[in-house]
N, C-alpha and C positions, 0 to 999 in steps of 0.2 A: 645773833643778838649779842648787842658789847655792854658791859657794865661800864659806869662812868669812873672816871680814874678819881677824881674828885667833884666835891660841891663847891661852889664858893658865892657866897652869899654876901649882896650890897645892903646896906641898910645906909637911906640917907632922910632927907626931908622931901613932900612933894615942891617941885619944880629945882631940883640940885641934880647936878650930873658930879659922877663918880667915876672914877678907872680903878681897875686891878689889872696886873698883868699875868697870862699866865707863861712860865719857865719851860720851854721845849729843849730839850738837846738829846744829841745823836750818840749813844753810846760805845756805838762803833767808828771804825777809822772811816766808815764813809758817808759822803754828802747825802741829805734826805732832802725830798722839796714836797712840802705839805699844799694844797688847797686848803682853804678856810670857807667855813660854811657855817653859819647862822642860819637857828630855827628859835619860833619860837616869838613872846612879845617883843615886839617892834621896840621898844624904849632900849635893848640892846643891841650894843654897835662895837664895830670894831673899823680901824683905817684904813687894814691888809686885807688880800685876800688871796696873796699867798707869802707862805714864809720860805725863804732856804737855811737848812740848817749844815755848816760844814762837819765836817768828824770833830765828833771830843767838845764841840762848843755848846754854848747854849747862845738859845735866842728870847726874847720876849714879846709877846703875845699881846697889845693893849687892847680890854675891853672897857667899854663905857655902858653904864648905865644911867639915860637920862629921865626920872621919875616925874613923867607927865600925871597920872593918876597914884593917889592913895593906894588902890588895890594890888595884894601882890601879887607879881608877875614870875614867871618861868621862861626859858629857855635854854637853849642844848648851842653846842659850839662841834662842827665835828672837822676833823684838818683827816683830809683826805687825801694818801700819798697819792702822790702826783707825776705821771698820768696813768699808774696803770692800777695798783689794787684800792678796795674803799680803806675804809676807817682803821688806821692804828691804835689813834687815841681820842677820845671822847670826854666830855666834861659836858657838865649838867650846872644850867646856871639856876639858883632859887632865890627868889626875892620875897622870903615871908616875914623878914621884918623891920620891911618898910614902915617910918615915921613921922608922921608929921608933925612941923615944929611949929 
């Protein structure tokens, strides 16, 4: 079981789509190559579904959130190295305060 490395929370109007991105990079001198995987309410999206990260770089991660309903929503992002162990890193997405304008 993995805890999430962070939260990151949209808050927009119903029917507005938003992006955040999230910041991956490799610590080490060598290349990582993540899957991407969405769980979780459908109104979250991403355009990759998979990243490569070279050594020492960083890459960016865009998610959207597009707020079909008022009610908030949840979901989980998990970048699974690729092809051979699960989950490095994990992130929990929370939509508690969504607003309608």
């Amino acid at each position: 079981n993995y805890l999430p490395k962070s939260t990151i929370e949209f808050e927009c109007g119903l029917h507005e789509k938003i992006q955040k991105d999230i910041v991956l990079n490799s610590s080490t001198g060598k290349m990582i190559i993540y899957s991407i995987k969405l769980f979780g309410d459908s109104n979250f999206g991403t355009t990759i579904d998979l990243v490569k990260i070279e050594g020492k770089e960083n890459v960016s991660v865009p998610v959207t959130f597009n707020a079909q309903t008022s009610l908030p929503a949840d979901g989980k992002i998990l970048f699974q190295n690729h092809p051979r162990r699960y989950v490095l890193v994990q992130y929990y997405f929370h939509d508690h305060l969504l607003r309608i304008k």
